[in-house]
C-alpha positions as CSV (number, residue, x, y, z in Angstrom):
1,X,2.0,-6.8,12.0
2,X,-1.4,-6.0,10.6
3,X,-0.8,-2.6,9.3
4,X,-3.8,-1.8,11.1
5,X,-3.7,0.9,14.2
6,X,-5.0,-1.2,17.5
7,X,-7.8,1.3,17.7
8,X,-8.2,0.6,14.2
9,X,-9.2,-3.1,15.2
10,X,-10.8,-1.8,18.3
11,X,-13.5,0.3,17.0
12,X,-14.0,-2.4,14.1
13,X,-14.2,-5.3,16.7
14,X,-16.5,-3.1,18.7
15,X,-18.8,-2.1,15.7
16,X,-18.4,1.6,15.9
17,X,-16.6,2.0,12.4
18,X,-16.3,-0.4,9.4
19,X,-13.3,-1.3,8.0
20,X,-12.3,0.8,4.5
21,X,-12.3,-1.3,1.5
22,X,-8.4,-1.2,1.1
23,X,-8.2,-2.8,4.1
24,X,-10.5,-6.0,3.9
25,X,-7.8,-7.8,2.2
26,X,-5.8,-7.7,5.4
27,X,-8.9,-8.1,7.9
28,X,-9.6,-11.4,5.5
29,X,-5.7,-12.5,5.6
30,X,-5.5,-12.0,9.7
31,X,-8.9,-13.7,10.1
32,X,-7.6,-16.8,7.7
33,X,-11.3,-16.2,5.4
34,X,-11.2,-15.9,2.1
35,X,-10.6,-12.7,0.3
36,X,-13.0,-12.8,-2.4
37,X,-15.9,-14.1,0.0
38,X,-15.0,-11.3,2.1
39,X,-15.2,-8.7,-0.9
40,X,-18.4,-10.3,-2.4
41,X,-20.3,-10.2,1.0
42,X,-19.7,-6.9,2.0
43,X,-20.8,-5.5,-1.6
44,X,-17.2,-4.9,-3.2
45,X,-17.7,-7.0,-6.0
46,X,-20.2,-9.1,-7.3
47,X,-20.9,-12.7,-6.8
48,X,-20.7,-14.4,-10.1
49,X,-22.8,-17.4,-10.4
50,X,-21.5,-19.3,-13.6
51,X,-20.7,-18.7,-17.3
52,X,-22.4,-15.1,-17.9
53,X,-23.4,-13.5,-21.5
54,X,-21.3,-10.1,-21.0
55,X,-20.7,-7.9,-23.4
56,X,-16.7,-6.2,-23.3
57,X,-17.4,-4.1,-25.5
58,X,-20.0,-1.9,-23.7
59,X,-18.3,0.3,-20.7
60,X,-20.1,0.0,-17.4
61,X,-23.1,2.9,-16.1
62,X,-20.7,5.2,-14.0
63,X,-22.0,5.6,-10.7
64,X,-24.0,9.1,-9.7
65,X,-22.4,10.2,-6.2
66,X,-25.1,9.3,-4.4
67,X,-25.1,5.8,-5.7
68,X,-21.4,5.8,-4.7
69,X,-21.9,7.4,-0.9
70,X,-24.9,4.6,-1.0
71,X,-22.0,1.5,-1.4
72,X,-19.2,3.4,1.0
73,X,-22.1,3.3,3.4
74,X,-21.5,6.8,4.0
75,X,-24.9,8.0,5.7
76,X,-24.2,11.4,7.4
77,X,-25.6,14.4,5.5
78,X,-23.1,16.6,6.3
79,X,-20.6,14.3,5.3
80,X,-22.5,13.2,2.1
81,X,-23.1,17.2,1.0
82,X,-19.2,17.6,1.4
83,X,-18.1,14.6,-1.0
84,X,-20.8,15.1,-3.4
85,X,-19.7,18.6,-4.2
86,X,-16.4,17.1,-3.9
87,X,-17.2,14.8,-6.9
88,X,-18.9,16.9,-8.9
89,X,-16.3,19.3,-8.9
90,X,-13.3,16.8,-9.6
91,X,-15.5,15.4,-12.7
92,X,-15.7,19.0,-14.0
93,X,-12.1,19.3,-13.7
94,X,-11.1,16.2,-15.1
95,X,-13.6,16.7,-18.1
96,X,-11.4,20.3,-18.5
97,X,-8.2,18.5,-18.5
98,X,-9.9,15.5,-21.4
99,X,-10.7,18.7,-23.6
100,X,-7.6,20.9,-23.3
101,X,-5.5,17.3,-24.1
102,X,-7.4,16.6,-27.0
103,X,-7.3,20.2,-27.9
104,X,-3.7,20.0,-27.8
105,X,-3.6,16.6,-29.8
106,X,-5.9,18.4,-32.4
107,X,-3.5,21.4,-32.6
108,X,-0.2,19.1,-32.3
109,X,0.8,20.4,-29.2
110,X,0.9,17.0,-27.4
């Protein structure tokens, strides 16, 4: 009904694991809160407070890995050595694939 395993909701309801991201939309629908309070209170988004002076134009700081682990709440350094390297080698690789494409625009081949 949920989509969530019952030891899913167990080990949440128990406090031994926090729920992933993807599923606090369905923790907010099955708990009748609202979604966005649910998202801005556990540090998914931010809270806006009014009219703000933003500029569009400027793409946001990308997060460092740590800062990343840091907002999954990931705190285990085993775990956090292991998706660091993780990271760092998937932005290599897609910074390989961004060159060879625009190699291959410059040379016509795509």
């Amino acid at each position: 009904m949920t989509g969530l395993s019952l030891t899913t909701i167990s080990r949440t309801l128990d406090g031994k694991t926090l729920p992933l991201p993807s599923q606090l939309t369905t923790w907010a629908t099955v708990l009748n809160l609202d979604h966005r309070t649910m998202l801005v209170e556990t540090g998914h988004i931010p809270e806006q407070r009014g009219p703000q002076d933003v500029n569009r134009d400027a793409a946001p700081e990308p997060l460092s890995p740590d800062e990343a682990m840091d907002m999954w709440g990931i705190t285990d350094p085993i775990i956090r050595k292991t998706l660091s390297g993780s990271i760092v080698q998937a932005i290599r690789l897609q910074k390989e694939l961004d060159s060879a494409d625009g190699l291959r625009a410059v040379v016509g081949g795509g």
